[in-house]
C-alpha positions as CSV (number, residue, x, y, z in Angstrom):
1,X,102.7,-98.8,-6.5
2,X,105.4,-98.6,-3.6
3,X,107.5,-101.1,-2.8
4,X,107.5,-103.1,0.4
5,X,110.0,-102.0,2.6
6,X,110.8,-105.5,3.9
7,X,111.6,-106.8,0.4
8,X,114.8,-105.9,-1.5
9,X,117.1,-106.0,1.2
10,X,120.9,-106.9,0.5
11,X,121.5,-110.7,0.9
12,X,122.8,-110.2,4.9
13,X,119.9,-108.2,6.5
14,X,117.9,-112.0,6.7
15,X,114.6,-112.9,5.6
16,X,111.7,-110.6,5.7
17,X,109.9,-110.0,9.0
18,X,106.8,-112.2,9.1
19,X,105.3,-110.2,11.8
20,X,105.3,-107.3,10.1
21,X,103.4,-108.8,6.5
22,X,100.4,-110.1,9.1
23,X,100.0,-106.3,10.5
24,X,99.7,-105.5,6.8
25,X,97.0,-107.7,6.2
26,X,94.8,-107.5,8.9
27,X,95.1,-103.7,8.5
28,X,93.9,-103.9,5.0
29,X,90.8,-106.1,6.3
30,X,90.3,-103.6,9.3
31,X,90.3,-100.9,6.2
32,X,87.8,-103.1,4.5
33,X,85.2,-103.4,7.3
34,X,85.6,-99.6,8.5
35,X,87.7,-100.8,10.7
36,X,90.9,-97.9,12.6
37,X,94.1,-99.5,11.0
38,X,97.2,-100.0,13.6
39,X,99.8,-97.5,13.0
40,X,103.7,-97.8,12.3
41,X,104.2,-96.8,15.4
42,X,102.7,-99.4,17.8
43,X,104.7,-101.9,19.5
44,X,105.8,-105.5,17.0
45,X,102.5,-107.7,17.7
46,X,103.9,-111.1,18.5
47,X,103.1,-114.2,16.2
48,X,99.6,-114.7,16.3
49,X,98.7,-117.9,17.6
50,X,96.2,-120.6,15.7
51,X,93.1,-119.0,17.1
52,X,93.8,-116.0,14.9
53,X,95.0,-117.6,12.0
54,X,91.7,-119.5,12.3
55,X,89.8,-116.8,12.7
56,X,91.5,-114.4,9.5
57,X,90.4,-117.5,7.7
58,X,87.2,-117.8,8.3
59,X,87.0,-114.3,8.0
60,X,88.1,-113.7,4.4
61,X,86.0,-116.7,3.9
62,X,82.9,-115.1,5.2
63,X,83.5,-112.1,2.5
64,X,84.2,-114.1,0.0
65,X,80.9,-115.8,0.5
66,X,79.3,-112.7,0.7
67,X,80.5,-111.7,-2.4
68,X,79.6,-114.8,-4.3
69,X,76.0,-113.9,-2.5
70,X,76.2,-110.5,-4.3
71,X,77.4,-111.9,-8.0
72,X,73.7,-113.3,-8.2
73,X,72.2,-109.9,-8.5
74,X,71.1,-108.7,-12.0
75,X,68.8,-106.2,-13.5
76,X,66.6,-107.2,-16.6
77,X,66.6,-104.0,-19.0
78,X,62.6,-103.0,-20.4
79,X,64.0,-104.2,-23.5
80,X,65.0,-107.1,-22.3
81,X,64.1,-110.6,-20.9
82,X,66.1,-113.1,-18.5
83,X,66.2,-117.0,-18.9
84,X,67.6,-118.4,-15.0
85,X,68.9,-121.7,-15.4
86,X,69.6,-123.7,-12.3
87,X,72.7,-126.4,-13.4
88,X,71.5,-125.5,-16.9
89,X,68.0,-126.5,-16.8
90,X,65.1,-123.9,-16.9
91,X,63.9,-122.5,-14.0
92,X,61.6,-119.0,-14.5
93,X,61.5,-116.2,-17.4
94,X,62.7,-112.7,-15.6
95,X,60.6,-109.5,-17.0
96,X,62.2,-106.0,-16.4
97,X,63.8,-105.1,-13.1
98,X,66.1,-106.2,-10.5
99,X,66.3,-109.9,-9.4
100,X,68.5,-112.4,-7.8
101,X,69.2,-116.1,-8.9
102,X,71.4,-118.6,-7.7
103,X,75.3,-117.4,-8.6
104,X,77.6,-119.2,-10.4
105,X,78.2,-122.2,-10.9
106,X,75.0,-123.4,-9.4
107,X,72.8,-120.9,-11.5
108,X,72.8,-118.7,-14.7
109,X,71.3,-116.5,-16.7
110,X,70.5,-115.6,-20.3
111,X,69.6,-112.3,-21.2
112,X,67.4,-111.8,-24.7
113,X,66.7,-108.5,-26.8
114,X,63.0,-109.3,-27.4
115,X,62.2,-106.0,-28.8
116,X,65.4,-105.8,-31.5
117,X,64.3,-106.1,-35.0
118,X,67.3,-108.6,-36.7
119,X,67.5,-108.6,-40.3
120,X,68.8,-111.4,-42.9
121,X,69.8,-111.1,-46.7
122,X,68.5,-113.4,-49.4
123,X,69.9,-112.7,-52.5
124,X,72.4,-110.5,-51.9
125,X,75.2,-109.1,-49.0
126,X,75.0,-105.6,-47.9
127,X,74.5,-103.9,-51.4
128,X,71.7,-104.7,-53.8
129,X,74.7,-104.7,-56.3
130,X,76.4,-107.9,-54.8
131,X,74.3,-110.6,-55.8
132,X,74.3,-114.3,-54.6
133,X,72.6,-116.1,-57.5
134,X,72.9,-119.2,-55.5
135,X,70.0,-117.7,-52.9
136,X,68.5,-115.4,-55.4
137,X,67.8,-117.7,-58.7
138,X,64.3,-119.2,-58.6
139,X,61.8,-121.1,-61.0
140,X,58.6,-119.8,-61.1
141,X,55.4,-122.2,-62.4
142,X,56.0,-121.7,-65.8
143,X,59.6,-123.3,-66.1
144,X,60.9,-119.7,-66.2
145,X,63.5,-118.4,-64.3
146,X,63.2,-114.8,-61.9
147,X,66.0,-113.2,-59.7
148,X,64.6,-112.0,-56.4
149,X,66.2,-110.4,-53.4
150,X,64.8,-110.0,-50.1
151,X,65.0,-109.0,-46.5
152,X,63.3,-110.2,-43.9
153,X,63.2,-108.5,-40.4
154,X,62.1,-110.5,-37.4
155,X,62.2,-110.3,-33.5
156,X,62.2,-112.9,-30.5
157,X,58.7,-113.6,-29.5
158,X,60.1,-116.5,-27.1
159,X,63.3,-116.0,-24.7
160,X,63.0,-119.3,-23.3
161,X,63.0,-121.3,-26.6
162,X,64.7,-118.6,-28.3
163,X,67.7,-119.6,-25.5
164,X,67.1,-123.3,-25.8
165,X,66.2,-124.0,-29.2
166,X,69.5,-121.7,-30.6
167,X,72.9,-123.0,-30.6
168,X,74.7,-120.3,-30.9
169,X,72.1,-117.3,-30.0
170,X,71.9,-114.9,-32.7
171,X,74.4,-116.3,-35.4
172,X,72.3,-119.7,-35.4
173,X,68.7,-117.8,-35.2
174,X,70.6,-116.0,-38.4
175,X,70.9,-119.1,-40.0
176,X,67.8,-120.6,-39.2
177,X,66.3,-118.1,-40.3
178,X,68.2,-117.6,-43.7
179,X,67.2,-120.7,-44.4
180,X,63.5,-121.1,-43.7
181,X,63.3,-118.0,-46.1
182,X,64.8,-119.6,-48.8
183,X,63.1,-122.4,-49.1
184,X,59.6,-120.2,-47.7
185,X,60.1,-117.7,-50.9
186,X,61.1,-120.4,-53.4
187,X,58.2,-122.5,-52.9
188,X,55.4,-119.2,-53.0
189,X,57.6,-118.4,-56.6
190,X,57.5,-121.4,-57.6
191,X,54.0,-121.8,-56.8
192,X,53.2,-118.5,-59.6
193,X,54.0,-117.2,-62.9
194,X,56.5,-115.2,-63.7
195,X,54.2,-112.3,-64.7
196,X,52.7,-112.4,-62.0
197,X,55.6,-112.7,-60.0
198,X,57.4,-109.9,-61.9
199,X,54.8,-107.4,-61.8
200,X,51.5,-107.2,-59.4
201,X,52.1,-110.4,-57.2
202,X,54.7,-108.8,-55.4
203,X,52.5,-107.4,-52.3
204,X,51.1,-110.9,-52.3
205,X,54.3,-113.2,-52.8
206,X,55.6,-111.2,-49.5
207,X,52.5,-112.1,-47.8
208,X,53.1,-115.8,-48.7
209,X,56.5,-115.6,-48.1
210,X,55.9,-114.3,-44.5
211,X,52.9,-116.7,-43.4
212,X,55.4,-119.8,-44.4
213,X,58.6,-118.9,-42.7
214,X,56.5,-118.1,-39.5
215,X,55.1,-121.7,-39.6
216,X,58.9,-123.2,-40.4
217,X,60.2,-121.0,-37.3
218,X,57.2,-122.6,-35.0
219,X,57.6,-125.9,-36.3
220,X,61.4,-126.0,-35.1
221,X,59.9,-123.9,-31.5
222,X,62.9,-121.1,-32.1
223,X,60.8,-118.4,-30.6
224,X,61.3,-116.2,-33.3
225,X,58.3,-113.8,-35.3
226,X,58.8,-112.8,-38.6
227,X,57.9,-109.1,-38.5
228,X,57.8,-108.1,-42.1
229,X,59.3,-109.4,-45.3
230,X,60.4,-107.2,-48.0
231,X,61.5,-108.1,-51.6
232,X,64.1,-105.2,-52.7
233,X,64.2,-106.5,-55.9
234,X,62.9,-108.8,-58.2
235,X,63.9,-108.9,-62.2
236,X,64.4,-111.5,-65.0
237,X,68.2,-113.0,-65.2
238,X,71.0,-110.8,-66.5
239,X,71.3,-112.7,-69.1
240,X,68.0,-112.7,-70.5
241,X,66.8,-109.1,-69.3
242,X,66.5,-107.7,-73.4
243,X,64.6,-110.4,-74.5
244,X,62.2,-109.8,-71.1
245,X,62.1,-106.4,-71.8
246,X,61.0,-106.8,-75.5
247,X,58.4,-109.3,-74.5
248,X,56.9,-107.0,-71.6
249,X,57.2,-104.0,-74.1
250,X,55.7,-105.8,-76.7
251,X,52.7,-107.4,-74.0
252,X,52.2,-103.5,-73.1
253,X,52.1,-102.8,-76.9
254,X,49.2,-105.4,-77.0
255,X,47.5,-103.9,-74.5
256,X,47.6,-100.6,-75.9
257,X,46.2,-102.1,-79.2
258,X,43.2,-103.9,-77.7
259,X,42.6,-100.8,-75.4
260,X,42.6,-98.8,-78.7
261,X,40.5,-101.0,-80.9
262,X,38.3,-101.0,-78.3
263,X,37.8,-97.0,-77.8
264,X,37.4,-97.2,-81.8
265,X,34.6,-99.8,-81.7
266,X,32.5,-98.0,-78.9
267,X,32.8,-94.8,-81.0
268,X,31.9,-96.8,-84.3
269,X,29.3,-99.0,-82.9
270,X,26.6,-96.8,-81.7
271,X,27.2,-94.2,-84.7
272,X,26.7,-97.2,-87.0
273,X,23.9,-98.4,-84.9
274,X,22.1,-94.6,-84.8
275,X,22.8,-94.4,-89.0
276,X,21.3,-98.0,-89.8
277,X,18.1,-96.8,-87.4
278,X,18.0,-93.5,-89.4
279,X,18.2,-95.1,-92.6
280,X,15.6,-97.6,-91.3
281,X,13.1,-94.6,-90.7
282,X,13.8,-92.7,-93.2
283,X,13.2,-95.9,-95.5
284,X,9.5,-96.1,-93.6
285,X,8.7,-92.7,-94.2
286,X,9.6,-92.9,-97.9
287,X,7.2,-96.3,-97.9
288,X,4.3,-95.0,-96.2
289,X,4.8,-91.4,-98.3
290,X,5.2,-93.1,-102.1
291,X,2.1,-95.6,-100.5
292,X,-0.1,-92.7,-99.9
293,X,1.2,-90.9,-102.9
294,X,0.1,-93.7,-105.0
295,X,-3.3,-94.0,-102.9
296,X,-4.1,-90.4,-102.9
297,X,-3.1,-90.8,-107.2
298,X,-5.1,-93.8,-107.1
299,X,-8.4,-91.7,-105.4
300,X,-7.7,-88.8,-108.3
301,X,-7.7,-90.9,-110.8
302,X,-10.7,-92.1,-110.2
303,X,-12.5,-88.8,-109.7
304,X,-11.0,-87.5,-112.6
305,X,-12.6,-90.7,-114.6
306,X,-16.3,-90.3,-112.9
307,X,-16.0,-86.5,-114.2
308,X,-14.5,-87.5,-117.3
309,X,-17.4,-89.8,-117.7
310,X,-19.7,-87.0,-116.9
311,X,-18.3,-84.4,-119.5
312,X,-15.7,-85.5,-121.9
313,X,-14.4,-82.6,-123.7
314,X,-14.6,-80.4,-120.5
315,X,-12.8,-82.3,-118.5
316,X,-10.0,-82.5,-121.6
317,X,-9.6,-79.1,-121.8
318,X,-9.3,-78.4,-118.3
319,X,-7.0,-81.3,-118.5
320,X,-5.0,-79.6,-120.6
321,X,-4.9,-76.6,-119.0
322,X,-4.0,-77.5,-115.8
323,X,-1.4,-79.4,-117.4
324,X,0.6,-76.3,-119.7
325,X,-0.4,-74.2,-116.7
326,X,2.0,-76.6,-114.3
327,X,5.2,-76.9,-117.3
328,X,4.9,-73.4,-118.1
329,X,5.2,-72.1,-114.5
330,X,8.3,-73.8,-114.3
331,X,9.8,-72.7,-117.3
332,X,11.7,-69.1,-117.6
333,X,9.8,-68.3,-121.2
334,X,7.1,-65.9,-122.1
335,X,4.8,-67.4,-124.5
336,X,3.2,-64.0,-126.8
337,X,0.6,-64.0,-128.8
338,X,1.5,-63.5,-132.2
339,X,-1.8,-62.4,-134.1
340,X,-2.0,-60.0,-131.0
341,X,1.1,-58.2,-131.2
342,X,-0.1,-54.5,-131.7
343,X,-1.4,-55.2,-128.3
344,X,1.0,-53.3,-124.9
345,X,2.4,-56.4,-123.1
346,X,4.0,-55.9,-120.1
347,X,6.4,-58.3,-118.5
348,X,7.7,-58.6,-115.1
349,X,11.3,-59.6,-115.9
350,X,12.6,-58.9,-112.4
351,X,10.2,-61.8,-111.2
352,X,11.3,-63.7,-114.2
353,X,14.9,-63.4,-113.4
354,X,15.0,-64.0,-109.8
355,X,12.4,-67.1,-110.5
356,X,15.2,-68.4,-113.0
357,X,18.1,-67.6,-110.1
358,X,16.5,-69.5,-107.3
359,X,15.9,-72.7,-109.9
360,X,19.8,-72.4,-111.2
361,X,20.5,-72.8,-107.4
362,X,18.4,-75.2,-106.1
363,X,18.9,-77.6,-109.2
364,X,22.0,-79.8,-109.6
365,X,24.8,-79.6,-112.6
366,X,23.4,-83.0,-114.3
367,X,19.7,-81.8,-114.2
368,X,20.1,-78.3,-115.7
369,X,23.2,-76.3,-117.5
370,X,24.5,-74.2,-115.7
371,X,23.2,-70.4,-116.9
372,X,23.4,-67.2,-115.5
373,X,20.9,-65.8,-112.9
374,X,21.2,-62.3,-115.1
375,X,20.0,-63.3,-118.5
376,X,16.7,-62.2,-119.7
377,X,14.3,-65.0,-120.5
378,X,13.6,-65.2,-124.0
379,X,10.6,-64.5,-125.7
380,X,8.6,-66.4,-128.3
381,X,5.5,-65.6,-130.0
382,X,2.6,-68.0,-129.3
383,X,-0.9,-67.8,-130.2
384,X,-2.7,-66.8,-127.0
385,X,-4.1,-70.2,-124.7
386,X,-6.9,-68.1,-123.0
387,X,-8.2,-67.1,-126.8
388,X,-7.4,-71.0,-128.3
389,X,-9.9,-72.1,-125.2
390,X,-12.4,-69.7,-126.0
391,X,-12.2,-70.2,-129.5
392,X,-12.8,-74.3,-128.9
393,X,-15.6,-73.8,-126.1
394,X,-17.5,-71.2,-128.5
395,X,-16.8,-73.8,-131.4
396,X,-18.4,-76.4,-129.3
């Protein structure tokens, strides 16, 4: 910055030259309005009379005004929205744009973020780690006792009661809003059951939560909307966590339990069910079989006594007959003649020996011993039955 050439003189050169110092500054105004500046070189104006003090005045005064004029200019970001006071009352809301109000001191304006999502802490500042158990202890419904941390994210619907209704802007819509979420999310827990609360009410607690700090914020007209509320974290005290996770373990265990006894019974059931059918039908079957058994016994019988009646001794002998016929072609002996012997016999031992085989399998250990399929039946000597028949009947 130079110096003034008129200043710093030695005590004896005499007071600075006034003339000069007006040159200077109606050069400098000359400057300002495009004016041609005088140079150095032109003669020592003489002292300007009132007229043109006057008029100097009035014309710094005119760009003075001007500028005051031009101080009332602002532009209003898309972002953004402008509250114009008037002496501090309310006048208009500006949208995006340029604009001109009033200037200062007669107006003012306020410009709001709208669109910028704020955030508040409940529970906890900056990390999840630093808890504030003063905002994030609760009792739920069931006198138990749940720490939950939460954020909630909100916007300014409302510039002109967002301006009016705030204090001190953001740090008081901060607090405001801190505190309608506390008591918002204390009365939804405390409206709920811990397990609930703890495990698939979350979605819906936030929900809640949300829809009841919205209408606190109304109710006070702040001009704030609660965009979204999310709960970080939500867990039994420290204190108390391991006897929490025993009980959720053992609640899970429970489950599991029921789930299995459950599985077990629909497999057990129907089998059950299916058997005790079976059993029922096969029981039917065995009635209506031993029934017709018994009626079809019944019906022989009673042939066998009109024939009987008929011919006595006939129907004995045939009787008999049928009978040995039936015990001895289930037996593995050969019955011989013995007054016959000289006679050739011939056997059929391989039919004898498989017959015996297949009635050693199919017959159990307490019915039968147990022999082997190779032995040869044995053979005893027997008067004849065809010749004992023929010899009664030719008696007769």
């Amino acid at each position: 910055m130079s110096q003034d050439p008129q200043w710093g003189r030695r005590p004896n050169d005499g007071p600075p030259d006034l003339d000069e110092i007006v040159r200077r500054m109606l050069n400098k105004l000359k400057q300002f309005f495009g004016g041609k500046p005088s140079g150095p070189s032109e003669p020592r104006m003489s002292p300007p009379d009132g007229r043109a003090i006057t008029g100097g005045i009035s014309l710094v005064a005119g760009v003075l005004v001007i500028i005051w004029l031009l101080s009332g200019f602002y532009i209003v970001d898309a972002s953004e929205e402008a509250v114009v006071l008037r002496f501090g009352r309310y006048v208009e809301t500006a949208e995006s744009g340029p604009h001109w109000r009033q200037p200062w001191p007669i107006g003012d304006v306020e410009i709001v973020k709208v669109s910028r999502v704020r955030s508040v802490e409940v529970g906890f500042k900056g990390d999840a780690k630093t808890r504030v158990p003063d905002e994030s202890l609760m009792l739920t419904q069931d006198q138990n006792i749940v720490d939950m941390q939460l954020e909630v994210q909100y916007d300014v619907k409302d510039a002109k009661d967002f301006v009016f209704n705030n204090v001190t802007r953001d740090e008081d819509a901060h607090d405001i809003v801190k505190q309608a979420a506390e008591t918002a999310i204390r009365e939804v827990v405390g409206k709920n059951k811990i397990d609930f609360v703890l495990n698939e009410g979350r979605s819906q607690v936030s929900a809640d939560a949300t829809r009841l700090i919205q209408s606190l914020l109304d109710n006070y007209g702040t001009g704030i909307h609660v965009a979204r509320v999310n709960i970080n974290d939500v867990q039994p005290p420290e204190a108390v966590q391991n006897a929490f996770a025993d009980a959720v373990k053992a609640g899970q265990d429970r489950v599991k339990q029921i789930n299995e006894g459950t599985a077990y019974s629909n497999d057990v059931i129907p089998k059950a069910r299916g058997t005790a059918a079976s059993l029922l039908l096969e029981a039917q079957g065995y009635k209506q079989s031993v029934i017709a058994r018994a009626e079809g016994d019944v019906a022989r019988f009673k042939q066998v006594a009109t024939e009987y009646a008929k011919a006595p001794q006939v129907t004995r002998d045939r009787m008999y007959l049928e009978t040995m016929q039936d015990i001895l072609s289930k037996s593995s002996k050969v019955l011989v003649d013995q007054k016959s012997g000289g006679n050739l016999l011939y056997l059929p031992l391989d039919k004898l020996i498989q017959a015996a085989s297949q009635a050693n399998a199919t017959a159990t250990v307490t019915e039968v011993p147990e022999t082997k399929p190779t032995e040869a039946p044995s053979v005893v000597r027997v008067p004849r039955l065809d010749s004992v028949a023929r010899g009664d009947r030719e008696g007769r």
